[in-house]
C-alpha positions as CSV (number, residue, x, y, z in Angstrom):
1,X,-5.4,-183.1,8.1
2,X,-7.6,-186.0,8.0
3,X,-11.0,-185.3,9.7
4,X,-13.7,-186.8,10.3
5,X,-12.7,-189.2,13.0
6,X,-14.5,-188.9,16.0
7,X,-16.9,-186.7,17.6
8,X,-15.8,-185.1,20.9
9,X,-18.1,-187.5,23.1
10,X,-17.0,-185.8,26.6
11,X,-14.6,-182.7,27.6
12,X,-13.2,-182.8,31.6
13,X,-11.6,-179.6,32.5
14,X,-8.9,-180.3,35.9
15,X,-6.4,-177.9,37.7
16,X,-3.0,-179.6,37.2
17,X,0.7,-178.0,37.9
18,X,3.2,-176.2,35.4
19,X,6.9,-176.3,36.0
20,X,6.9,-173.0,38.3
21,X,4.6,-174.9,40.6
22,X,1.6,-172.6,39.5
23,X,-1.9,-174.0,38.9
24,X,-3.2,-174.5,35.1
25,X,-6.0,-176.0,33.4
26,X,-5.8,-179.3,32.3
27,X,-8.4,-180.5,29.3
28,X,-9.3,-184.7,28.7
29,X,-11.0,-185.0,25.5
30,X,-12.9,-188.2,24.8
31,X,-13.6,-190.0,21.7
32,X,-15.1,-193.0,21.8
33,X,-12.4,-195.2,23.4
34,X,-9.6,-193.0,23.2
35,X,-8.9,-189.9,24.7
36,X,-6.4,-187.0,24.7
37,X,-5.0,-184.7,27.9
38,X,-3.3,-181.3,27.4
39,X,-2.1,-178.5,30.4
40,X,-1.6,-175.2,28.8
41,X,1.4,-173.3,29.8
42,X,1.9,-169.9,31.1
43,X,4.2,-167.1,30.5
44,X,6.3,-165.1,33.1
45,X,6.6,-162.1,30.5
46,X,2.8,-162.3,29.1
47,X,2.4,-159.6,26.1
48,X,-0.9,-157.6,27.1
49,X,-2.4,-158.4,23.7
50,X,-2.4,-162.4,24.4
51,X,-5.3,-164.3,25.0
52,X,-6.2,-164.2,28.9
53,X,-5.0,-166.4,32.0
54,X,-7.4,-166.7,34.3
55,X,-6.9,-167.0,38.0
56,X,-8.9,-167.3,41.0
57,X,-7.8,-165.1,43.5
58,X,-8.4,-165.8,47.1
59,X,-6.1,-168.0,49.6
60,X,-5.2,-170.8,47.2
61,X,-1.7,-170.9,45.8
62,X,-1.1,-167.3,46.9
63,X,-4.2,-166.3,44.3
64,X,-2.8,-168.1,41.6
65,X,-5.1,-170.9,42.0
66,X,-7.8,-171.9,38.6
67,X,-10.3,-174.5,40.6
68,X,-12.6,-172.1,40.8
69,X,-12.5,-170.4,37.4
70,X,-13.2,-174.4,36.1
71,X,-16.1,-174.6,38.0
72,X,-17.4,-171.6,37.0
73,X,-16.9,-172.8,33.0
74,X,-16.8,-176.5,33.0
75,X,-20.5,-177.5,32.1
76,X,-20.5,-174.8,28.9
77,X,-17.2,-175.7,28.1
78,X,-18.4,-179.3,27.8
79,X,-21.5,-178.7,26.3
80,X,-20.1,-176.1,23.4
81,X,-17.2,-179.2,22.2
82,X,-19.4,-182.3,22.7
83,X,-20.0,-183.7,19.1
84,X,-17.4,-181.7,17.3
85,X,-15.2,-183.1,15.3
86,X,-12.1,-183.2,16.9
87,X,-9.6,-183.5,14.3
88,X,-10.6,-180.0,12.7
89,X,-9.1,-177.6,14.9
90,X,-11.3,-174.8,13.6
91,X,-14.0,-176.6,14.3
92,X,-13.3,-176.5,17.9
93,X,-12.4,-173.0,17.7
94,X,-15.2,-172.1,16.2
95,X,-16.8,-173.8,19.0
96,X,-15.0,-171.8,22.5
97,X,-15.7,-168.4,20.4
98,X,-18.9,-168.8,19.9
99,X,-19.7,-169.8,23.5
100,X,-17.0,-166.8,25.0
101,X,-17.8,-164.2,22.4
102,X,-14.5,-162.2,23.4
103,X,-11.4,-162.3,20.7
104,X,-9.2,-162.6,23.8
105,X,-11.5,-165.3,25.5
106,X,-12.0,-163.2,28.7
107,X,-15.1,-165.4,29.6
108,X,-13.3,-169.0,29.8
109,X,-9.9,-168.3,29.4
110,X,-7.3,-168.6,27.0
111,X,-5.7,-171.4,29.1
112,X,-8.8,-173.4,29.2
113,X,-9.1,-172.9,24.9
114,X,-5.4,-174.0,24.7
115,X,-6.1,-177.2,27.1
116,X,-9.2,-178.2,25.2
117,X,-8.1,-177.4,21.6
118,X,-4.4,-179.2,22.1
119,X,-6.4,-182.2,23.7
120,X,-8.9,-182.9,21.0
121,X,-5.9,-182.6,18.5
122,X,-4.6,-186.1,20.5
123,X,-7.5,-187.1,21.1
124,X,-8.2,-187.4,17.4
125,X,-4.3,-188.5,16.9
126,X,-5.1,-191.5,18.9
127,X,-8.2,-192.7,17.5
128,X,-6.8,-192.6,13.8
129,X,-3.4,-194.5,15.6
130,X,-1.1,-191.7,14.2
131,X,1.4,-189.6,15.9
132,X,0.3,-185.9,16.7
133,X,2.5,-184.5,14.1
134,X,1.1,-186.6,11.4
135,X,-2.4,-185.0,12.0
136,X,-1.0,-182.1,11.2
137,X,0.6,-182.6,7.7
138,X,-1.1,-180.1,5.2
139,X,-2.7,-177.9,7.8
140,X,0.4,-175.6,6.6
141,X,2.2,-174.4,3.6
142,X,4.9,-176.4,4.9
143,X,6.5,-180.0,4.5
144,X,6.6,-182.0,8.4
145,X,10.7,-181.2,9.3
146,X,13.0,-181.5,12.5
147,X,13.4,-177.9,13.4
148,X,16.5,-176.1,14.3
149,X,17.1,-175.5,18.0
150,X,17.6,-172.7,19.7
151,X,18.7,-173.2,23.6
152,X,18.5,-171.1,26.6
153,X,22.2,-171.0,27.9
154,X,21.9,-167.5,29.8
155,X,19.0,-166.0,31.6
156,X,17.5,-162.9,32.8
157,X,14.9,-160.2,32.6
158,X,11.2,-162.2,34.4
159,X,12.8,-165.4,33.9
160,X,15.9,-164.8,36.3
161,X,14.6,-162.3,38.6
162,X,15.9,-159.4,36.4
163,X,19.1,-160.2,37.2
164,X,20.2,-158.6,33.7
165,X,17.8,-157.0,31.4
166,X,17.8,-158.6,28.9
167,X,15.8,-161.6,29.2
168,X,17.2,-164.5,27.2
169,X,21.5,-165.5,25.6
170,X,20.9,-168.5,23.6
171,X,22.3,-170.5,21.0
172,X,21.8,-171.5,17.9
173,X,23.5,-174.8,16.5
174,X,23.9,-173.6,12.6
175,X,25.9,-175.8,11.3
176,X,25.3,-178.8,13.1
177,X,24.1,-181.5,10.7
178,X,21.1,-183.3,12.3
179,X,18.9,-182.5,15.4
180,X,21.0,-185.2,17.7
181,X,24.4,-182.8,17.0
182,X,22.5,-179.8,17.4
183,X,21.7,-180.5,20.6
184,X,24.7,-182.1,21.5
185,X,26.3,-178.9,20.5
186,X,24.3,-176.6,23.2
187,X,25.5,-179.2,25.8
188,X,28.6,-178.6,26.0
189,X,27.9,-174.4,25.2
190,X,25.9,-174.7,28.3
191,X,28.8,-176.3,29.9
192,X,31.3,-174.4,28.3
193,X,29.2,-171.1,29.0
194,X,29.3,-172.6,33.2
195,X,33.0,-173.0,33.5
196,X,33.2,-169.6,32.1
197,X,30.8,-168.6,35.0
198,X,32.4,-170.3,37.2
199,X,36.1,-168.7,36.6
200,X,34.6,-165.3,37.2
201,X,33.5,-166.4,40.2
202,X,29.5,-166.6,40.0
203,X,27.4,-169.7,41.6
204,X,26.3,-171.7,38.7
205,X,24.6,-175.0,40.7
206,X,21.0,-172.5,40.6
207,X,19.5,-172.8,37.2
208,X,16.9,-170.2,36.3
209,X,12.9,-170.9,34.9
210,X,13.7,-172.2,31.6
211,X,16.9,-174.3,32.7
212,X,19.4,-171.5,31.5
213,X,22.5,-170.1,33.7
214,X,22.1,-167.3,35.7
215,X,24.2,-164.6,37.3
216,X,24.4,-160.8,38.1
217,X,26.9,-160.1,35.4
218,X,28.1,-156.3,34.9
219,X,25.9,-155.6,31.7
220,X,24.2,-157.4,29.2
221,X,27.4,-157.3,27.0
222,X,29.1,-160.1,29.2
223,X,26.0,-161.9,29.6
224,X,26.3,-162.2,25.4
225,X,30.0,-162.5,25.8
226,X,30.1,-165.2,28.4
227,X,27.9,-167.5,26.2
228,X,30.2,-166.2,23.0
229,X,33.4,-167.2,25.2
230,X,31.4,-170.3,26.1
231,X,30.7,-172.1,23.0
232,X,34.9,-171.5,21.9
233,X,35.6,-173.5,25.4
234,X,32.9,-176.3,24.0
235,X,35.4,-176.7,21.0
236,X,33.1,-174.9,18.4
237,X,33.5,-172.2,16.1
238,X,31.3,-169.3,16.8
239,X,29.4,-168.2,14.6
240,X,29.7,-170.9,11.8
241,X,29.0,-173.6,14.4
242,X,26.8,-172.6,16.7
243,X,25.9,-168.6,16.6
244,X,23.9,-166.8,19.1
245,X,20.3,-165.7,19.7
246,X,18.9,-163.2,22.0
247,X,15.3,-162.5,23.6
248,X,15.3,-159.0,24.8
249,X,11.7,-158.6,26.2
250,X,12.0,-155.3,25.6
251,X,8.0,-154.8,26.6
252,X,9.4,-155.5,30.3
253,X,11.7,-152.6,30.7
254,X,9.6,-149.4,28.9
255,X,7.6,-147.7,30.2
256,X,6.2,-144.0,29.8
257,X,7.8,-144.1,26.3
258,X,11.3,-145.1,27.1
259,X,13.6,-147.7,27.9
260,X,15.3,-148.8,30.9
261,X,19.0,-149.8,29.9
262,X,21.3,-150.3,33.0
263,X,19.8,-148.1,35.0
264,X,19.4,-145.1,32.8
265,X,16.4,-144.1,30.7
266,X,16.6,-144.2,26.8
267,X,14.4,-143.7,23.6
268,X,13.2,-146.3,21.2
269,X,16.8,-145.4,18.6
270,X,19.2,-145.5,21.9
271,X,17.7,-148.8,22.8
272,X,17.8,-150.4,19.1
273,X,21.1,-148.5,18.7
274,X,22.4,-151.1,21.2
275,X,20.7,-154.3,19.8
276,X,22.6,-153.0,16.6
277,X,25.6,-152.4,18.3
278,X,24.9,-156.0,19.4
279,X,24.8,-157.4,15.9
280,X,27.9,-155.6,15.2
281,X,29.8,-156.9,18.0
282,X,28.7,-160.9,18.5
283,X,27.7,-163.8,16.3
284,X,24.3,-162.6,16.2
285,X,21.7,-164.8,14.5
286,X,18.3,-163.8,15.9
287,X,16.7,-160.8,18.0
288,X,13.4,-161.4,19.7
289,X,11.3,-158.5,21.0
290,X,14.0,-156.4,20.5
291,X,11.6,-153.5,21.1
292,X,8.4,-152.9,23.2
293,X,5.1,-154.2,22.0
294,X,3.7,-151.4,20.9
295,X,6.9,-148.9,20.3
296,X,6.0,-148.7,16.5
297,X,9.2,-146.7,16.5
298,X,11.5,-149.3,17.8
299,X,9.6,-152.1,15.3
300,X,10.3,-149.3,12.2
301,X,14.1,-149.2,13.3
302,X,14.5,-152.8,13.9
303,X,13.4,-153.5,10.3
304,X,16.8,-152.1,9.1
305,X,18.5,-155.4,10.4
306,X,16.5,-157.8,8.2
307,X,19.0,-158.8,5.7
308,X,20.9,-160.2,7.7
309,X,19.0,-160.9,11.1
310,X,16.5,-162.9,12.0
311,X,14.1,-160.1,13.5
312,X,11.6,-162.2,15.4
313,X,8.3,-161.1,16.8
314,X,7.1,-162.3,20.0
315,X,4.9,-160.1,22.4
316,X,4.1,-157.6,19.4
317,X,2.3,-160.2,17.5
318,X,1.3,-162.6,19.9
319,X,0.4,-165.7,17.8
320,X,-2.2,-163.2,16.3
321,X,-2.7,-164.0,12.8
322,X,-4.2,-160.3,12.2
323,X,-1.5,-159.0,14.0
324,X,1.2,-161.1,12.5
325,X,-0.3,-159.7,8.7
326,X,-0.1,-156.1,10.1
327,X,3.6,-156.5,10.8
328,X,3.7,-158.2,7.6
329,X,2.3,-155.1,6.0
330,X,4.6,-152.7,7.7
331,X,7.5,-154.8,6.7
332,X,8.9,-154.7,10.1
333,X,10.0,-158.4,10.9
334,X,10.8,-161.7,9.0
335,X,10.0,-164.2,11.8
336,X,7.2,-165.0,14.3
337,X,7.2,-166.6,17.7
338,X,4.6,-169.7,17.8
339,X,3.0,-170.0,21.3
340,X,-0.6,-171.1,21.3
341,X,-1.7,-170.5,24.6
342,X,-1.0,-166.7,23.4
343,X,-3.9,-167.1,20.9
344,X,-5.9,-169.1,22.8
345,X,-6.4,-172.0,20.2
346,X,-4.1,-174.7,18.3
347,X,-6.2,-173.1,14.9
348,X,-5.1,-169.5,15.8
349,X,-1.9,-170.5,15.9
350,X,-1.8,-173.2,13.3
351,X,-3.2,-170.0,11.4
352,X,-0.4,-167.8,12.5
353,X,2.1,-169.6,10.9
354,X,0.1,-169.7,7.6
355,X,0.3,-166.1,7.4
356,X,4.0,-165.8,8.3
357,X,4.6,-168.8,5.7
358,X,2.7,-167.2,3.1
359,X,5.1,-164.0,3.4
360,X,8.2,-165.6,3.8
361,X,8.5,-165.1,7.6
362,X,9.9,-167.6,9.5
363,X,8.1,-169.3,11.9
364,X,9.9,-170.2,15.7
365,X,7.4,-172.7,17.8
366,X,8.1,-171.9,21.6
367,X,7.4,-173.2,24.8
368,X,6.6,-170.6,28.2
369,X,8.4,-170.7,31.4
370,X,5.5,-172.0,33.0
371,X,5.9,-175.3,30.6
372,X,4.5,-178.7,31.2
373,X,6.0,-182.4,31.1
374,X,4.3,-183.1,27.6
375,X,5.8,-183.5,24.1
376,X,3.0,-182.0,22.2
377,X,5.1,-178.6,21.4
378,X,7.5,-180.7,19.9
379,X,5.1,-182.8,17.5
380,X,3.6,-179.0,16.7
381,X,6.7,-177.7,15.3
382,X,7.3,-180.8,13.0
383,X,4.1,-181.2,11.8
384,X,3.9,-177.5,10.5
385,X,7.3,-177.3,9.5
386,X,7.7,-174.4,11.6
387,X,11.5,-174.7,10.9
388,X,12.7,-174.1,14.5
389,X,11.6,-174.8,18.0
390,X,12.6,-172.4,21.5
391,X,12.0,-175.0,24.5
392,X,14.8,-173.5,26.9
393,X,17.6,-175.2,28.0
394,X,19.4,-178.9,27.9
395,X,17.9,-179.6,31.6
396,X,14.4,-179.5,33.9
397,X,12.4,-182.5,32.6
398,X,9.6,-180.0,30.9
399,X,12.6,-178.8,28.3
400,X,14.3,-182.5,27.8
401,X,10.9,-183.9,27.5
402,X,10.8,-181.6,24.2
403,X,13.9,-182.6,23.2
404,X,13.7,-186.6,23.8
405,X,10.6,-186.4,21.5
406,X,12.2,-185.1,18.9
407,X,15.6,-187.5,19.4
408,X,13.1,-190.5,19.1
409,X,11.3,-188.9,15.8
410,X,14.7,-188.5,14.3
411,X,15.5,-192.2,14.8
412,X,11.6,-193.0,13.4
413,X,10.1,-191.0,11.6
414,X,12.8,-190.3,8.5
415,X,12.0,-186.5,8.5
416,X,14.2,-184.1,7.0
417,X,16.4,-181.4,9.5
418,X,15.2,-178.1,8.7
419,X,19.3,-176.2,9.9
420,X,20.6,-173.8,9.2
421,X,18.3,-172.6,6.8
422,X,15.1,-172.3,8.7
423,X,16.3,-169.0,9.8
424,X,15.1,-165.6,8.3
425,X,16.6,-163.5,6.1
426,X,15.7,-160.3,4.7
């Protein structure tokens, strides 16, 4: 990263609007004449170890207003960043610690970190007249790369009203052979994966937070089948073509030291016994959160499917990097989910992926399903060469705005396609 580029010269903190229609912060960095604006995103299914949304209460958006809360932080906000160098993301971490003093930023937030840490990284992008991604270049063990997709073509769990359990089917385009196929490919899934919906009579014109299908299916099995059945009808193999991913969220159904699993109450091996039964069963590539944050059982037994599945950590690790080397240290994954706004900084997460790198672990940059009409998640995952991205679905402007970026830097940029092998293994 080249720094040294301009001082932060003035921070403005605004409430703007995510995708749900919920209030977030909004950060404008200023350098000199140019300037950079970020919104952090927020999370329906928010891990209780992830850096802290702050709301207002009161009247205002049913509660879920921040106006007040940037009041309350906007002058020390300002004060802590002005004349740091904003192209050294530690820098300005350093800076938002220091003034909150809480690992979780309970004072100022972890939404107003993630607005003013993402903004001074464009900020600085546009005074040195480089893309975002290009800033980012050596920050990681990793060369810059177009990352493999992985689309949201079923929904459930907090993102569809808990219509199934589980909370995400998705797909994975394996063996497309650049990022314009690839997404291609979950097109016509996700349309394939409809008509299927449609034949067994469900509504299919209602999409759900991310952009996936949604519908009361029987069980989780023909949620996975339906998407299995769907991506034969789009004229592709499964598995070898495009295989299948899940997000099981399992945090959101335990409680009291069991599962809930259509309607009964399980224990951490009956509930990985079925992700397993899962594996068996479908073109399985990837299983995210496929037990409870803190169900150090469930995390032991999962472990047993790492040679040959992507076991990806989302809620238990939170774009932690000390929480990202414990798991490392227990063995107990080979992938981690990217979110930022989870650690509350771009260099927290930009440090997460360091550790995962320098294990072997995969790393999967993802967006929340309170998103935001910026690209900046897509420059993120090419310039760490994360390997794979998780924006949700081919539709809602907040996902195809991902996408778009990442058809243009194809076109431009002459980066490499990460594919097939960006997942984890073993």
């Amino acid at each position: 990263m080249t720094r040294g580029a301009g001082l932060i010269a003035d921070c403005h903190l605004w409430q703007a609007l995510d995708s749900r229609g919920d209030p977030t912060v909004a950060a404008t960095i200023e350098i000199g004449s140019a300037s950079g604006t970020a919104l952090a995103p927020a999370g329906a299914s928010a891990g209780s170890h992830e850096a802290l949304f702050l709301r207002d209460g009161g009247s205002a958006y049913g509660g879920r207003a921040v106006a007040d809360h940037i009041a309350r932080v906007q002058e020390r906000v300002r004060a802590a960043v002005i004349g740091v160098d904003a192209a050294d993301p530690w820098a300005v971490d350093g800076a938002l610690r220091a003034l909150d003093g809480d690992d979780r930023l309970a004072d100022i937030g972890g939404h107003v970190g993630t607005a003013v840490s993402i903004a001074a990284w464009l900020a600085a992008a546009s005074a040195q007249g480089v893309a975002p991604w290009q800033l980012l270049v050596g920050a990681t063990a990793r060369p810059p790369t177009l990352p493999l997709p992985m689309v949201n073509i079923v929904s459930g769990g907090a993102h569809a009203a808990g219509i199934i359990d589980i909370q995400d089917v998705l797909c994975v385009p394996v063996g497309a052979g650049s990022f314009a196929e690839a997404i291609e490919w979950c097109s016509r899934v996700r349309a394939g994966t409809r008509a299927v919906l449609a034949e067994a009579g469900f509504a299919t014109a209602l999409i759900a937070d991310e952009g996936g299908l949604a519908a009361p299916f029987a069980s989780d099995d023909d949620a996975i089948a339906a998407v299995v059945e769907g991506i034969a009808r789009a004229g592709l193999q499964p598995g070898s073509d495009v295989a299948v991913a899940l997000d099981v969220a399992a945090t959101e159904c335990f409680a009291g030291g069991q599962y809930r699993m259509a309607g009964q109450r399980v224990s951490s091996p009956e509930f990985v016994d079925r992700i397993r039964q899962w594996r068996q069963r479908y073109p399985l590539v990837s299983i995210e959160d496929g037990a409870a944050e803190d169900d150090d059982e469930g995390w032991a037994l999962l472990a047993e499917l790492r040679p040959e599945t992507q076991v990806l950590g989302d809620d238990r690790y939170v774009t932690s990097p000390q929480r990202v080397l414990r798991g490392i240290e227990r063995g107990e994954a080979n992938a981690v989910l990217i979110k930022p706004n989870q650690a509350g900084t771009l260099a927290r997460a930009l440090d997460a992926i360091v550790a995962a790198s320098g294990a072997g672990w995969a790393s999967v940059v993802s967006a929340r399903s309170g998103e935001t009409e910026e690209t900046w998640l897509a420059d993120l995952a090419v310039g760490t060469g994360a390997g794979q991205i998780k924006v949700g679905s081919t539709m809602r402007s907040e996902r195809t705005a991902k996408w778009n970026r990442l058809l243009w830097l194809e076109q431009t940029a002459g980066l490499p396609y990460a594919g097939r092998a960006a997942l984890a293994r073993g």
